[in-house]
C-alpha positions in Angstrom: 48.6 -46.4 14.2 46.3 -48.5 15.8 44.4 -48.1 19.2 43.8 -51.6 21.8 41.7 -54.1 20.2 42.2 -54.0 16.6 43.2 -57.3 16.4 39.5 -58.1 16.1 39.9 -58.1 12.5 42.6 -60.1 12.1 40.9 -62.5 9.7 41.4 -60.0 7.1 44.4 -59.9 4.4 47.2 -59.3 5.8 48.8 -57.9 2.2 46.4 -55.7 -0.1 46.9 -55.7 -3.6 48.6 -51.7 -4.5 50.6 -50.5 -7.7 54.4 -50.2 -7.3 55.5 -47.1 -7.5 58.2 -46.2 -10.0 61.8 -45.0 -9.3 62.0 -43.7 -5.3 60.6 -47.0 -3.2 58.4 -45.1 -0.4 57.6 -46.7 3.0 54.4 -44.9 4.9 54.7 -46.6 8.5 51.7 -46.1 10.2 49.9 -44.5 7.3 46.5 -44.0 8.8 44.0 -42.9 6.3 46.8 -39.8 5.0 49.4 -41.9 3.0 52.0 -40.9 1.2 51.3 -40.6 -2.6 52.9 -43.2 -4.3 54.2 -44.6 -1.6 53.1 -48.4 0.2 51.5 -48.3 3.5 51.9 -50.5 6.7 49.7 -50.2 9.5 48.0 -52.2 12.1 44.5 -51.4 11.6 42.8 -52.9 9.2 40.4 -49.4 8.2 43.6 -47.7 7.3 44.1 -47.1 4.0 47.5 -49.4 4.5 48.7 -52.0 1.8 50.3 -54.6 4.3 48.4 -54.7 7.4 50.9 -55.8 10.7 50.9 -54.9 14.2 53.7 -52.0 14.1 55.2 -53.0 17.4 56.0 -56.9 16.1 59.0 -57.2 14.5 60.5 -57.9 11.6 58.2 -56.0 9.7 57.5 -58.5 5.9 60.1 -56.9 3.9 63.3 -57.3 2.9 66.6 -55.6 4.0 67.5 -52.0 1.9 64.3 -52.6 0.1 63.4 -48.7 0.7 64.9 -45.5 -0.3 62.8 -43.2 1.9 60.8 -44.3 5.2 57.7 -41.8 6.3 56.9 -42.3 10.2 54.3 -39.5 10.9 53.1 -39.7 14.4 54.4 -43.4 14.7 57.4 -43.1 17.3 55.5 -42.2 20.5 53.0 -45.0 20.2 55.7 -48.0 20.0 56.7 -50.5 22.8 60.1 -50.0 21.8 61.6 -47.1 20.4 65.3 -48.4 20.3 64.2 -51.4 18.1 61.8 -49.6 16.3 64.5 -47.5 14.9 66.4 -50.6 14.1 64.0 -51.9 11.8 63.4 -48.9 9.9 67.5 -48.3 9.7 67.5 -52.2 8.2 65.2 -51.8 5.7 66.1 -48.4 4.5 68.6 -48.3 1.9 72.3 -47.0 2.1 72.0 -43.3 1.9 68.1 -43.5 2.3 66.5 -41.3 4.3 63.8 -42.0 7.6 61.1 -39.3 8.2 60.0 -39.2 11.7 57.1 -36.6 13.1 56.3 -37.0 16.4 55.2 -34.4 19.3 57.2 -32.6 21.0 57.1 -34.0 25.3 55.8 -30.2 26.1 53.2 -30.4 24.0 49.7 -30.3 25.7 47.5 -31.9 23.8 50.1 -35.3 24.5 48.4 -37.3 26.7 45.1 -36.7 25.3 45.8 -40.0 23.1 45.7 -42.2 25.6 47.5 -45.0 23.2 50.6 -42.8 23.6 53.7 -44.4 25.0 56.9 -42.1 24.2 57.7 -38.8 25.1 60.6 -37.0 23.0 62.7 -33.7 22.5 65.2 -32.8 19.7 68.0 -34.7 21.4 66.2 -38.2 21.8 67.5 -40.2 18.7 71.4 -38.8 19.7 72.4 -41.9 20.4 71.6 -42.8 16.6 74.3 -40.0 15.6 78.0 -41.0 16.1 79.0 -37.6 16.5 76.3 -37.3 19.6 76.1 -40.1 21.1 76.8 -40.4 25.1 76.3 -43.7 25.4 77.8 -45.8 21.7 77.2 -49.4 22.8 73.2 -48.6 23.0 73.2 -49.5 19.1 75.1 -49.9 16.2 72.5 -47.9 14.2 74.5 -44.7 12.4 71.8 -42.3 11.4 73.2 -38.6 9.8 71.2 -35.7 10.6 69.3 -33.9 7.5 66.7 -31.8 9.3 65.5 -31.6 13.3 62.8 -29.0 13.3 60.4 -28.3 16.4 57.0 -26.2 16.1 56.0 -24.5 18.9 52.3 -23.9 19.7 50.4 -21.4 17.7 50.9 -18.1 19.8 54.8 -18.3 20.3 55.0 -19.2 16.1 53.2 -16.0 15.7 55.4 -14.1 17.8 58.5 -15.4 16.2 59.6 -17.7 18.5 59.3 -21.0 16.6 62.0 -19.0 14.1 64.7 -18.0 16.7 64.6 -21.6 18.2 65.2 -23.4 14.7 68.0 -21.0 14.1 70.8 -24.3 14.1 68.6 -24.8 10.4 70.4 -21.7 9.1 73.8 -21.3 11.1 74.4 -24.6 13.4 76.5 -22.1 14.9 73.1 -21.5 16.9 72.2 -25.0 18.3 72.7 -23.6 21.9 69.4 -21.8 21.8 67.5 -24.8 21.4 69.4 -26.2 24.0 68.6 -23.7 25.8 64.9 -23.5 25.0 64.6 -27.4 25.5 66.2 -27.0 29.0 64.9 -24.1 30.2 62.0 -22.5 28.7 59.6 -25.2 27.2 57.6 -25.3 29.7 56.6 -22.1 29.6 57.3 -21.6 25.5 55.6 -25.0 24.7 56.8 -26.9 22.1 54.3 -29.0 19.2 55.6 -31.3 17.1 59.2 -32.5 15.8 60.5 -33.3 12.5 62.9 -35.2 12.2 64.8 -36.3 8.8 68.3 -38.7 9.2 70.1 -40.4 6.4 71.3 -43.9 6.9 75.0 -44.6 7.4 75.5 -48.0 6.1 79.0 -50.0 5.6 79.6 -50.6 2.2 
């Protein structure tokens, strides 16, 4: 995503000629110069290597509704004005049963507000009120995501020492979700956390 003043370019195309991709229709939101193989890239900065150039934080974004089947967002989320409508957009156009890929760091992480362009802090419980089952407060959106996947690195020393693996355990027995509540609550500031990955499927009326 871009940084202030990027707009100084805007003379540019705003759409870049790119090859289709066949089968699985791939979305790389705030692509950077990293996108996704095959997939097509939006981003706000013209030097990305992005195939529809568009300020991330206007909305719509220029495509149509359930045009993807998989949405990419890596480092994305905490740079938005607005995370709840930010979300919306990429639950509209996302397919039925399509799946949004978000990275983002974790608020514990240290390295945060080195980017000064950084807006959002999250943990592993900040898109709950996207999950029906989860939510505390249901009239903040209609959006039904379904977790896949909500992973959370921790900073190199406590992944070597094993700690990263006892605080993903809800991965192999969701049984286990209490230890990253506890972790999130109680211990991440000392046991600092990295970066989150998150993966949701869209819940769509048919």
């Amino acid at each position: 995503m871009n940084g202030p003043g990027e707009n100084e370019n805007a003379s540019l195309p705003a759409v870049r000629p790119t090859v289709e991709p066949v089968g699985k229709r791939i979305l790389d939101v705030g692509c950077g110069w990293n996108k996704t193989p095959g997939a097509i890239g939006i981003d706000a900065n013209p030097r990305a290597h992005a195939d529809v150039i568009h300020d991330l934080g206007v909305l719509p974004y220029p495509f149509a509704n359930d045009e993807f089947d998989e949405v990419v967002c890596r480092h994305v989320a905490e740079h938005v004005p607005d995370v709840m409508a930010f979300v919306t957009e990429l639950f509209r156009i996302t397919k039925p049963g399509g799946r949004i890929k978000i990275s983002t760091p974790h608020y514990s992480n240290p390295d945060w507000p080195t980017d000064p362009t950084h807006r959002n802090h999250f943990n592993s419980y900040s898109f709950n009120c996207f999950i029906e089952a989860r939510q505390v407060f249901p009239f903040y959106t209609q959006v039904k995501l379904k977790p896949i996947r909500i992973y959370v690195s921790l900073a190199n020393l406590w992944r070597a020492l094993g700690l990263e693996f006892v605080v993903n355990l809800d991965q192999l027995w969701p049984a286990f979700r209490f230890i990253r509540k506890f972790w999130e609550f109680y211990l991440s500031y000392i046991f600092r956390g990295k970066e989150l990955q998150f993966e949701f499927e869209v819940v769509k009326a048919k």
